[in-house]
N, C-alpha and C positions, 0 to 999 in steps of 0.2 A: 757718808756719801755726800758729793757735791749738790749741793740743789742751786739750779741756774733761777735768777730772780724770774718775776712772774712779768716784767716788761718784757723780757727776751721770750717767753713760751709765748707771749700774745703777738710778737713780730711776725708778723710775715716772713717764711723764708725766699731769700733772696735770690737763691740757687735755683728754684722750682724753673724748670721749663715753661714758657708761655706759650700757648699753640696759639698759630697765625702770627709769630713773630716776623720782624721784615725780613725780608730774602738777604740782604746784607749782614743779617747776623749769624746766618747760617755758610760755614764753611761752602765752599762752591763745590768739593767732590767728600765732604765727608757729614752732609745732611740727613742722609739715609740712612747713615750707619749712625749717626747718633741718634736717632730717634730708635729703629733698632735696638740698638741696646737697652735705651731707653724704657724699651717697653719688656723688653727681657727683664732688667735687673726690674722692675714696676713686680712682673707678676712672681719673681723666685721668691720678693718678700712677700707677696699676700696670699702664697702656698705654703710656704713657709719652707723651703727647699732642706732645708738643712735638717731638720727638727722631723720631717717627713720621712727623711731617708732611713730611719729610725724604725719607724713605723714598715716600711717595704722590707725591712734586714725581720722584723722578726716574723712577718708575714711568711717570706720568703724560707724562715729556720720553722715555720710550724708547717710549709706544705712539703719539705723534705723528713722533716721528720715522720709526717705521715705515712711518705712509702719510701721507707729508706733502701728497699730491693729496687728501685726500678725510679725511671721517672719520665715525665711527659713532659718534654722544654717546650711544645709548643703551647702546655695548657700554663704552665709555670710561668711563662712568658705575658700570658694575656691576663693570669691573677695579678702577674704586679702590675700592670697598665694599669687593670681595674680598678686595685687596692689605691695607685697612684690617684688614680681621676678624683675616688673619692676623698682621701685624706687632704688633698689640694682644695675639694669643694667645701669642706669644713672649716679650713682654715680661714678660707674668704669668707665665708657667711658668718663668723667669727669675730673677725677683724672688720666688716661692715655693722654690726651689732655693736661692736667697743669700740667705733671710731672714735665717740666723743670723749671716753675716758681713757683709752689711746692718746688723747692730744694731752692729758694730764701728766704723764708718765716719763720720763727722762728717757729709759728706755725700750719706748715705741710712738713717741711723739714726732717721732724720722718716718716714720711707718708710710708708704704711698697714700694711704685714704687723708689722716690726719695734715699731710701735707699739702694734699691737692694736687697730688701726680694723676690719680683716678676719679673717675666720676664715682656714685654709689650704684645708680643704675648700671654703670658697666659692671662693676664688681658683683653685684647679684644675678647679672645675666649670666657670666663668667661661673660663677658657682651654680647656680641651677642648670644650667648644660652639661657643669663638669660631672654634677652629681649625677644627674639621669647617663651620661656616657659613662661612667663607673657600674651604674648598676646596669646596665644593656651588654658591656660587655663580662662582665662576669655573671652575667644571666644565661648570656648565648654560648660564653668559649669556656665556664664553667663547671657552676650546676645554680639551681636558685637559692639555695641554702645558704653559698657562698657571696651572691648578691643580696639577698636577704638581711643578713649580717651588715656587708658595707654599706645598704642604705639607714637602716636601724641605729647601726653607730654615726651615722650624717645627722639624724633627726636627735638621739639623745646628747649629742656636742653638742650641736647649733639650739635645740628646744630648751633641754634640761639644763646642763652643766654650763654654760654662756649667761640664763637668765638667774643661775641661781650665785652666779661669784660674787656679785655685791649684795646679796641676801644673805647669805650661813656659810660658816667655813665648811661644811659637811660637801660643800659644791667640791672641796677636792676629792671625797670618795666618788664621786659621779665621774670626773676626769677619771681615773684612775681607773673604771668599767670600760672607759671610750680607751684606754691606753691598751687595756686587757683586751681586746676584740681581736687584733690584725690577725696577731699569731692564730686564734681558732679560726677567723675566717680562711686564713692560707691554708690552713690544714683542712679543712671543708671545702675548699675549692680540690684538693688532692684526691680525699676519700672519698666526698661526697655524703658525710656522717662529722660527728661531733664526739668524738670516743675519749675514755677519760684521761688517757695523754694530753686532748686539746684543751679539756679543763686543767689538768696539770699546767698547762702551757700557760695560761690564761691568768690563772692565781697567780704564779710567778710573778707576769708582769704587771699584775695589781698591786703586790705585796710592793715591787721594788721602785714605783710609781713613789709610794707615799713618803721615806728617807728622801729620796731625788728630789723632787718637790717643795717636799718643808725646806731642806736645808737654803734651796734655791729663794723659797718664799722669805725665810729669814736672813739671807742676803740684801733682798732687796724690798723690806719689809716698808720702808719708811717710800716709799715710788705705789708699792700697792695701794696704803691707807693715802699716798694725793689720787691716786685713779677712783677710792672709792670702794675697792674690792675687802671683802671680809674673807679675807683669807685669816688662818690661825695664828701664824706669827701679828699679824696686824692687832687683834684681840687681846693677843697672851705676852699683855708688856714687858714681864718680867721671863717668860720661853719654859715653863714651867711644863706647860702641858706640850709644848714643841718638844722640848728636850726629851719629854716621855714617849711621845708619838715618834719621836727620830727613834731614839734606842729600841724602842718595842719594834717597831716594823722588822730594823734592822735584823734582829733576835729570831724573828719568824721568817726571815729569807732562809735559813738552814733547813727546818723541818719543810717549808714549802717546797724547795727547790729540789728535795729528795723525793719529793713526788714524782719527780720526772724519770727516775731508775724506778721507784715503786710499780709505775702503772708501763714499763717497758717501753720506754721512750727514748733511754739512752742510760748506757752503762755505769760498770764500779770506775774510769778513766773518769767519768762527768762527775759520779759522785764523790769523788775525794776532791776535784776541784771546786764544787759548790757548797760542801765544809769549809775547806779554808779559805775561801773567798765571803762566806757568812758570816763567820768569824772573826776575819779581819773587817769587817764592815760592821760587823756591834762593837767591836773595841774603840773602830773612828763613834762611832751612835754612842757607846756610857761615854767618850772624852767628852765629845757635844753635852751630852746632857749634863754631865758635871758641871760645866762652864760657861756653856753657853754665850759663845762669843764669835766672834765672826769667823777667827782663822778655823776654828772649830768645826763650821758649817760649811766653811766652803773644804773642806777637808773631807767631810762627808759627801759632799757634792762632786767633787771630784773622782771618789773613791766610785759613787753609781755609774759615772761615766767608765770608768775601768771595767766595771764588774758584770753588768751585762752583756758586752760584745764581748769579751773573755769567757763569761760562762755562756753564751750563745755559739760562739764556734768551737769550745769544746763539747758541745750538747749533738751539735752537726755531724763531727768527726763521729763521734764515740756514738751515734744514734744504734736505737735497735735494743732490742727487751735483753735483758738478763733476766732468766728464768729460775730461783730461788728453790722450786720442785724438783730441778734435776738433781742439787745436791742429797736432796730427802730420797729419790729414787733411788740414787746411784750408794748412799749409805743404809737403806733398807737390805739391796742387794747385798752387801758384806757382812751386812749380818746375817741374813739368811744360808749363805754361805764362807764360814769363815777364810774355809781352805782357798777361795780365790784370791787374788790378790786383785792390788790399784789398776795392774797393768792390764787383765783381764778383763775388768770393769771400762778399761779407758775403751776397750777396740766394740763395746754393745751401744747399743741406739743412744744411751745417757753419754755414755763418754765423748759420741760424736757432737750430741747437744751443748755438753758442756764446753769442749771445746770452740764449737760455734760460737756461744755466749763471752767467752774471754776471748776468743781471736779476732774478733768483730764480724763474725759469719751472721749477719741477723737479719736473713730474712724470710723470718716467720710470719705466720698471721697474728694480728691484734683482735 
């Protein structure tokens, strides 16, 4: 990685906007629209636009999954504003916290605070409004469970997992609790409960958090240790214990990710594709960990970006329990009576279940 000398990170940039510059330097009809922007493109980085949407998609795939017969788009609607408010208010209180090791860092030394685009006071007013409107409206258009949650994961980001990155690498299992939240709280805004689908849901995106991460950490391991952060890659000079934590996580995405047919969350469609998509994601994890070299890591990196929005809209489609009992009921039934046949068995209450079950008829109670 390039590292720009330490005269150029201490320059002033040149570019930054000056407020109360003279009226002669401002366009005569396009003043407004550049400040506009301005402040637009200011706050999409200090919520982190991109990185957030992340967060809404799987929000969004835990309050569908919840009541996969039916749905409430006006309340669906107001979870994501909610979920939005809050994840935007993290990100700032965040990024107000790491401004000054922010300015160390190649990439976030552009970042609005470290530049001087924002004041800090506005950026904590920003966040503390955003945060209290996140939990108001999914308190009101809700339930409190659901606001519960997105205040809970504002306070263990911004308290815990912020103050502890440049203390212990262990700061990435805490991220990785705050990554695992959205999806339970979507579904807790649906049901109004926390049933073990949303823990399903939850593990998932713990487990697929930690590959994502390191790989990303060890891309850009040599920008963390100038920020300062103890991140694992930074520590583990030789990727030793990287490589083991890549490939192991990797390993345990399969048996996790089958949690989500286990507890009737979503079908045998999702479960053959979260095999081989785990799969192929420990195969990128033992290359990495053989080797342990960049194209390695960002190969892994690349692969978490595929693998969740993939196994997230096959989980969508194919939502809804597969019941494992109707097989048991429906073969109890033929033995008890030989002389029936399959066909017999299809047209009783099991046959309609089962049917249901592989057709995508699913909507039963959890």
């Amino acid at each position: 990685m390039d590292v720009a000398s330490k005269t150029a990170e201490d320059a002033p940039a040149r570019d930054v906007p000056v407020h109360g510059a003279p009226a002669r330097d401002v366009p005569a009809h396009g003043g407004s629209r550049q400040v506009r922007d301005g402040i637009i493109d200011v706050y999409a980085q200090l919520t982190k636009v991109r990185l957030n949407a992340l967060v809404l998609a799987t929000a969004a795939v835990g309050f569908a999954c919840a009541v996969p017969a039916r749905g409430d788009w006006a309340r669906f609607g107001w979870t994501m504003l909610g979920t939005a408010l809050c994840a935007a208010s993290a990100s700032m209180l965040n990024q107000l916290m790491e401004r000054h090791r922010d300015a160390l860092m190649e990439r976030t030394r552009t970042r609005p605070l470290p530049r001087g685009r924002v004041g800090s006071l506005q950026v904590f007013v920003s966040g503390t409004v955003s945060a209290f409107g996140g939990f108001a409206v999914l308190a009101v258009h809700a339930n409190p469970l659901a606001a519960a949650l997105g205040l809970a994961n504002i306070l263990l980001y911004v308290l815990v997992y912020t103050p502890l990155k440049p203390r212990t690498t262990l700061n990435t299992v805490v991220g990785a609790v705050c990554g695992a939240v959205p999806p339970m709280l979507g579904w807790a805004a649906a049901s109004n409960s926390l049933g073990p689908g949303a823990w399903a849901l939850g593990a998932l995106l713990f487990i697929w958090q930690l590959p994502h991460f390191m790989s990303l950490a060890w891309l850009y391991r040599e920008d963390y240790a100038r920020g300062g952060f103890a991140m694992l890659p930074v520590v583990d000079a030789r990727g030793d214990a990287t490589g083991q934590t890549v490939l192991l996580t990797s390993l345990l995405l399969v048996p996790v990710s089958l949690m989500i047919t286990l507890t009737g969350t979503a079908g045998w469609w999702y479960a053959g594709t979260a095999v081989f998509l785990g799969v192929a994601a420990s195969i990128l994890g033992a290359a990495f960990w053989r080797r342990r070299d960049r194209p390695g890591a960002r190969r892994v990196f690349l692969a978490s970006i595929i693998y969740l929005p993939l196994l997230l809209t096959v989980m969508v489609i194919d939502r809804g329990p597969v019941d494992p009992r109707v097989a048991v009921r429906a073969g109890a039934t033929v033995a008890e009576d030989p002389d029936r046949g399959a066909v017999g068995d299809s047209g009783g209450t099991d046959g309609r279940a089962t049917g249901g079950s592989a057709g995508g008829a699913r909507g039963g109670t959890r």
